[in-house]
N, C-alpha and C positions, 0 to 999 in steps of 0.2 A: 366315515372312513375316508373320503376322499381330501378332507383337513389334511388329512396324514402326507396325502400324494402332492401337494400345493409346491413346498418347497424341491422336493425332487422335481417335479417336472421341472420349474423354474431351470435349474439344473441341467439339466438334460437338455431342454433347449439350447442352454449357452453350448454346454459340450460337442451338440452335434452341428452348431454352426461354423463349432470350427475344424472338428475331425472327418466328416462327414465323405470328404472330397479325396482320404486315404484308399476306403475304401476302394473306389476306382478300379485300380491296379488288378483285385481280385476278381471281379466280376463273375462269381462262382456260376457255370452253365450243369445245366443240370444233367446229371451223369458223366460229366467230365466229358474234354475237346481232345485226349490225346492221337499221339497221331506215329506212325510209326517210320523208318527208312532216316536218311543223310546224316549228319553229325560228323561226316568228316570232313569236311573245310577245302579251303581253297589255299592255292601257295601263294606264298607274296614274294617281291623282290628285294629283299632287305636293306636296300641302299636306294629304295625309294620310297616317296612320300606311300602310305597305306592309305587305299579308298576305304573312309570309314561310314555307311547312311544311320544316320539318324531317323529315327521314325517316329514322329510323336504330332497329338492332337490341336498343335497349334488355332486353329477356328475351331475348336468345338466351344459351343456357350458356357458348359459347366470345366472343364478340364484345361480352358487355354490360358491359365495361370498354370498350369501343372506343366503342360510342353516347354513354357518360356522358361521357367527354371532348371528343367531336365536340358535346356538348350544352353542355357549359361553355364552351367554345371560342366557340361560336356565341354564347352567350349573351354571353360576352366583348366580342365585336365589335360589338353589339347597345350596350353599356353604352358603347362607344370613338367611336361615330360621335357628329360634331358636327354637328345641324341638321337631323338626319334620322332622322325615328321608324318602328321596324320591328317589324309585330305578327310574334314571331315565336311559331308555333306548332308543336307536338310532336308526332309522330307512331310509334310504335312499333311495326316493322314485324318483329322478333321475328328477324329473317334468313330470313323466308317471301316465295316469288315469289307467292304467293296476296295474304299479309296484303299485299303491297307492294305492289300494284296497288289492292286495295281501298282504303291509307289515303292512298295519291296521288289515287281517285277524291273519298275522301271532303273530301279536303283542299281539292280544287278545290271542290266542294259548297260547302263553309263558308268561301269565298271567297277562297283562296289565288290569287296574281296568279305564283307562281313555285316550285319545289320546290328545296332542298337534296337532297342524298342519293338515292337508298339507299348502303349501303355495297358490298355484293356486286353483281358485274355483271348476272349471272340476276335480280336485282331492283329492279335500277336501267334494265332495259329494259321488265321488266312493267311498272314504276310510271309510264315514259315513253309506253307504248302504251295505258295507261290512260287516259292526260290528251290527247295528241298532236288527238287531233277539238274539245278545247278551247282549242287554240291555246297550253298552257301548257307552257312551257321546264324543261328538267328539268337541273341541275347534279348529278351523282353525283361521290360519291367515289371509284369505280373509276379502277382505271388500262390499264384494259385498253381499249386502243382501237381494238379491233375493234369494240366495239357501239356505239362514238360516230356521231352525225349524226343530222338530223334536229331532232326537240326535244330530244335527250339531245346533253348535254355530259359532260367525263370532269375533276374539277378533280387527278387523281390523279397523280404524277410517272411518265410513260410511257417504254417502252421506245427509240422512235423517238428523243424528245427526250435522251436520255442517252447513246446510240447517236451519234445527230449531233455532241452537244458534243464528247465524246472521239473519235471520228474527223476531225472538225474539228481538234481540237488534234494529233491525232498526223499527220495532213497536214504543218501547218507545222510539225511538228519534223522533217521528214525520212522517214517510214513511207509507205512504199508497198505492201510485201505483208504481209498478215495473214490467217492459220490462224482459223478461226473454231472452236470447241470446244465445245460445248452437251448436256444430258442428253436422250434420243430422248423426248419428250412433248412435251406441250402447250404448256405455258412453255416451253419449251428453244424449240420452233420459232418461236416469236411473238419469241424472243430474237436466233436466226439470224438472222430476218427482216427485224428492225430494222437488224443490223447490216451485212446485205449491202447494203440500201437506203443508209443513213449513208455506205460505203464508198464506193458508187456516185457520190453528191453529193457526197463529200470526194476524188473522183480516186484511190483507195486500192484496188487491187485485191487480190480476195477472192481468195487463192493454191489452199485448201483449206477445204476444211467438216469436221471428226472429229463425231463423233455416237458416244455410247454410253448401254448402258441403264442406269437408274437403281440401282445395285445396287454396292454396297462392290467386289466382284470385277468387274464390270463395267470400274470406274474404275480398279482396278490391271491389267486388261489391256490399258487404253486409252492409259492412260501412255506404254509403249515405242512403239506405234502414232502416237503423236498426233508425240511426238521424232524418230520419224525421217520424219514428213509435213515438220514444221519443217526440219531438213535435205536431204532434196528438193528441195522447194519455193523456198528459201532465201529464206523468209520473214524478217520484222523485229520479227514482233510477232505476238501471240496474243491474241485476244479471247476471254475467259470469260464463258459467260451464266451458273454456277452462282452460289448464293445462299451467305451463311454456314451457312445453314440446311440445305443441301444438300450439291453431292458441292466445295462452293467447298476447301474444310481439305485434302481428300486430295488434289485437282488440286494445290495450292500445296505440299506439300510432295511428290507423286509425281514430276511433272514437271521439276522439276530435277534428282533424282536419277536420272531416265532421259536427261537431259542435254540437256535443254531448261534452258539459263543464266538468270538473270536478269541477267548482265553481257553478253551477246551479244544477248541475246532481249527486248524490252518485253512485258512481261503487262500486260494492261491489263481492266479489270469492267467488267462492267456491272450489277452491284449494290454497294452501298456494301459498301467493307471496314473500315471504321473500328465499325461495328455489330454486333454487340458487341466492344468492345476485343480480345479474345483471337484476333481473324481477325489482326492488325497482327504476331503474333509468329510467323507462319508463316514460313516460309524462301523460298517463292515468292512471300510480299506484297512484301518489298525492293523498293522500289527499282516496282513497279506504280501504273499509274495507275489512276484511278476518280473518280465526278461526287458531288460535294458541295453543298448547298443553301446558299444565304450565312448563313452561322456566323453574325455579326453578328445580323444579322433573327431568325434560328430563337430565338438568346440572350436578346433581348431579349422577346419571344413568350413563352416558357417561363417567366422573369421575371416577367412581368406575372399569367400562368398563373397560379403557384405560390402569388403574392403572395394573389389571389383565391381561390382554392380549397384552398391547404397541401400542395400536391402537382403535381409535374409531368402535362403534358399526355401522353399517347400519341402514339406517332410518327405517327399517321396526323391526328391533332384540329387540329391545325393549320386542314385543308382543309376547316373548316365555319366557319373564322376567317375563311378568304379567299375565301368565298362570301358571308360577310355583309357584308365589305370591299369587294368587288365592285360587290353591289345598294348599297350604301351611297352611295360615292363616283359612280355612275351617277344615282343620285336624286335625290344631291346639285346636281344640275345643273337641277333641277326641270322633268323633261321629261317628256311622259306615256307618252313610247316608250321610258324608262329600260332597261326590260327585253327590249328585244325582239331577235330574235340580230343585227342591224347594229349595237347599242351593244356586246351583251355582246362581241362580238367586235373590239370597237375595239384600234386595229392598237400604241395606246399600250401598253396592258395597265393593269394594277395593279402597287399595294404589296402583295406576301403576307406571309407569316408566315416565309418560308422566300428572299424576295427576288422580284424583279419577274417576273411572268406573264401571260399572255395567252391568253385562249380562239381559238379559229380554226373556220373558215366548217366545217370538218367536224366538229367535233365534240371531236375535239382541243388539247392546250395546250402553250405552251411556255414552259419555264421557265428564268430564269437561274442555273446553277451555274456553281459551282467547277471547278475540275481538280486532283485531290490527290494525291500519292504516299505512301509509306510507306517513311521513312530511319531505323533504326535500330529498329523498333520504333516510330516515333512520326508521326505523321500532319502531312504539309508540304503547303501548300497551293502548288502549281506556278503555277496562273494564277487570280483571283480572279474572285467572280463580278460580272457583267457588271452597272449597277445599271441599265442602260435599254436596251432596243432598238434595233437597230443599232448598239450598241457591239461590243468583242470579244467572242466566245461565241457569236455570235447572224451 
């Protein structure tokens, strides 16, 4: 049996060498960090430069490539805006929930009117409940949005919102019943969560839930188990919360060999399978769907990156681009309530790096993606992403 598992792991290794460091961002804390009070902002003088803190893990061992690009990024956005001047300043918060309170406090001190960052969730709440008695708004990079609300915002691509798009879309294609299939932790459940809710608002009912523990044998026992819930059930479709970086390789090639089809069955992620290339050559990717950020926008983003600095940006750097993008085009309006959460949450949204987004009265965002599959090996975009609210997607 374990023949079987040779190549996949191989696999898996590569994949999670290079996705691995996304994760970050989410740091799922168990029973959720949220937190309640501020969200209304601070006035600024619109004919002065805006104090902007950055907050991100610059020394931390595993993360301090991910600060330098969210710092270039920023500084990016910074150099892009027309008409509108942003002090932005640096704060290095090391990926400590201690330092991250402290240099949100200090930040506000030396008269920050708004905070970027942190990147991990455990410190994108301290740095929020730092500041929250000064009335200062906090944009983190997390995507976990259980500890959104309040003065903490999440600019981070969430579960809910990826959940919705793709059950949105398998709606009007015809899908009514979907097996849900997630690893028994943390993430796995925050994953479920998303998508019995998405189900619920797309008229799609949740036939079965399969859960198993996170462990190579685990996932081959769960195989035959999850195949014949699909037959059962007589579901139409399977929703995966696993990652490439996770049990995603051996689901995609176990489960059609226990005769779960991809010509009878839609597989469909909920994390990108296109990252890293080698998930697209699996035998259960065929023919699966999954949410993609507008190619276009990210293309042109990375471009500009590259051009500036001689190196692509990090998957996550983006989201210090479209916070400075945000305060920018908000100040640009020369209001002194630029920042306060009735703009930040204006129902228009922005231009991001990755296509059109919008912050929301809790704390959460939404973003417009794609709809992708995976035909031959090669990644087809099924439905494109939406370029404004209330279009298709949305």
């Amino acid at each position: 049996m374990f023949a079987v598992f040779t190549p996949v792991r191989k696999t898996m290794a590569k994949i999670a060498a290079v996705v691995s460091v996304v994760a970050l961002a989410g740091c799922f804390p168990e029973g959720g960090l949220s937190i309640s009070g501020g969200g209304g902002g601070q006035k600024i003088d619109p004919n002065a430069p805006i104090p902007v803190a950055l907050l991100v893990p610059k020394s931390h061992s595993g993360a301090g490539p991910v600060g330098r690009s969210l710092e270039n990024a920023a500084r990016l956005a910074v150099s892009d805006l027309n008409g509108v001047q942003i002090d932005l300043r640096v704060y290095d918060t090391a990926g400590s929930v201690t330092q991250s309170a402290a240099q949100a406090q200090r930040a506000v001190d030396e008269g920050a009117k708004i905070i970027l960052g942190p990147l991990f969730a455990d410190n994108a709440v301290a740095a929020s409940k730092a500041v929250v008695d000064e009335n200062i708004n906090v944009l983190a990079f997390s995507n976990n949005s259980s500890i959104a609300g309040g003065n903490l915002f999440i600019l981070g691509q969430t579960f809910d919102n990826v959940a919705d798009r793709l059950m949105g879309f398998a709606a009007r294609k015809g899908k009514r019943n979907v097996v849900i299939v997630h690893p028994d932790n943390t993430e796995g459940a925050f994953g479920r969560n998303a998508i019995q809710q998405a189900a619920a608002r797309n008229g799609v009912k949740v036939a079965a839930v399969e859960s198993f523990a996170f462990s190579q044998a685990a996932v081959a026992a769960a195989a035959p188990k999850i195949a014949g819930t699909v037959r059962s059930t007589g579901a139409d479709s399977v929703f995966l919360t696993s990652t490439p970086a996770g049990a995603l390789p051996l689901l995609l090639q176990l489960m059609p060999e226990a005769g779960v089809a991809t010509t009878s069955t839609q597989y469909i992620g909920l994390s990108r399978w296109d990252v890293p290339a080698q998930t697209t050559q699996l035998k259960g990717a065929q023919g699966g769907w999954f949410a993609l950020p507008d190619q276009q926008a990210l293309a042109a983003f990375e471009r500009r990156y590259s051009s500036a600095f001689g190196s692509g940006p990090h998957q996550l750097g983006g989201l210090a681009y479209d916070g400075v993008a945000a305060i920018g085009a908000l100040a640009a309006r020369g209001k002194q309530d630029a920042l306060t959460g009735r703009a930040l949450t204006q129902s228009a949204g922005f231009q991001g790096t990755t296509g059109v987004f919008r912050l929301k009265a809790d704390g959460t965002n939404e973003r417009g993606l794609a709809v992708a599959t995976v035909s031959n090996n090669q990644v087809v975009i099924l439905d494109p992403s939406p370029r404004s609210f209330g279009g298709a997607g949305f």
